[in-house]
Structures are given as C-alpha cells and as structure tokens.
N, C-alpha and C positions, 0 to 999 in steps of 0.2 A: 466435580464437573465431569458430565459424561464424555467420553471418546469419542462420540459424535457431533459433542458439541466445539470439543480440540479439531478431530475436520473441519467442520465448519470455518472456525475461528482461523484458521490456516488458507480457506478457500478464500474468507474476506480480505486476508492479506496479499495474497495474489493477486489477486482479485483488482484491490485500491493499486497496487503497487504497479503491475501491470497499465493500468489507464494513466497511471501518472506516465510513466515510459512512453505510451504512445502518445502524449502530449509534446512530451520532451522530443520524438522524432519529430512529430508534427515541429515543433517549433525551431527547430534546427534546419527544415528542410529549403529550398528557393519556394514552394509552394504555399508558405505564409505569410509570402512578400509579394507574391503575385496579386495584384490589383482586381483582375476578373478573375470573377468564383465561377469553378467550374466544380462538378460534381467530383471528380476526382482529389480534386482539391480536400473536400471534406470527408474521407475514407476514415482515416485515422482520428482525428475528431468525432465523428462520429461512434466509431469503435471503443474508444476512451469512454464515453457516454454512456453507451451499452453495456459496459465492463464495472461501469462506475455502477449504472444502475442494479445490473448482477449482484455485485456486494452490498447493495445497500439492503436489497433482497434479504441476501444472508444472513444480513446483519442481523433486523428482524427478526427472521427466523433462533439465531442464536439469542436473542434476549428472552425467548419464552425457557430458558433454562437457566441464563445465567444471568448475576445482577450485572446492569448497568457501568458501574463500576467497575468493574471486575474485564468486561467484554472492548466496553471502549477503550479502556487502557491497552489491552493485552493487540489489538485491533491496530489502532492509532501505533503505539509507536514498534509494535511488529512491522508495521507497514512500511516505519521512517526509518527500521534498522533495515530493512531490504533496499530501499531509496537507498541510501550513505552507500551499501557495497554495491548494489546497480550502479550507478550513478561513477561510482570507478572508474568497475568494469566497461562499462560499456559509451560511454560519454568523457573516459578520461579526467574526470573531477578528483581534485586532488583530498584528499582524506589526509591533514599533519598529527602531529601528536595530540592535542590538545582534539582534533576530532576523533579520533583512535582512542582517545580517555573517556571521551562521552558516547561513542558509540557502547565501550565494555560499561560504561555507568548505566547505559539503557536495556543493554542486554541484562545485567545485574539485576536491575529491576524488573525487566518483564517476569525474570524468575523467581523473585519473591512476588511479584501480584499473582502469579500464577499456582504458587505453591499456598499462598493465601485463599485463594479463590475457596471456596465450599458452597456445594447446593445439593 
C-alpha cells in the first residue's frame, strides 16, 4: 500500500468521523427540537453531509489502489476507534472496561489488516 494511499485512508477517517460529530452536536443541540426549520437550523446537517460526501469521494479514489477489503476494513472501524475516544472526549460518553478491551481488540486488528494489506 502506497503512502498515499495511508493519506487518503487517514483523510476518510476524518473525514467519516468528523460528520458523525457534527451530527452528534447537531443532535444534542435545542435546534433539533425546534419545530420551525430555519436555515440556521440546518448548518451542521448539512456540513455532516458535505464531509460525508468528501470521504465517500476518497474512498473511491482509495479503491483504485487498494482491495476492497483491505480499505473498508481499515476505513470503517478506524473511523469507530476515533468515535469511542471522541465521543469521551468530547460528549462525556463513558468508555468501561469491557469497552477499553474492544476498543485495544479493534486497534489489534486494524494492525494486522493493515500489515496484511499488499498491492
């Protein structure tokens, strides 16, 4: 796997992980509960969408080098290890042991798929 194609794979995780966040503000805010849609309303939503579509872009782009496989894996749950420590951080979501054991199970593996990976 090229090092350009590790950027990439890095940008879609951002990328995914970032649009889920702005959802999560979005859905946290009094502006989701509000009745009448004002434009304002839909910033973050919207933004989410743009950001979603950005990486789905990438993603694309990263399958013309890498298999399948190999990309969604690494993509996907890159994306769900950044969520778990966001999602802390930043939202106060609690992380126990038993999530702290599957988070290092998922890192585990993104390192063997990634070490697996060849193109």
């Amino acid at each position: 796997m090229t090092i350009a194609t590790v950027w990439l794979i890095l940008a879609a995780i951002v990328g995914n992980a970032t649009a889920s966040i702005l959802l999560k503000q979005y859905a946290n805010s009094d502006q989701s509960l509000d009745a009448t849609l004002r434009m304002s309303q839909l910033v973050l939503p919207l933004a989410a969408m743009a950001v979603y579509a950005a990486s789905f872009v990438i993603y694309a782009i990263v399958l013309r080098t890498a298999p399948v496989s190999k990309a969604y894996t690494l993509i996907t749950f890159g994306t769900q290890t950044v969520l778990i420590v966001m999602g802390a951080l930043m939202f106060n979501e609690r992380v126990n042991l038993v999530g702290a054991l599957g988070l290092g199970l998922i890192i585990t593996g993104l390192i063997l798929v990634f070490n697996s990976a060849s193109v």
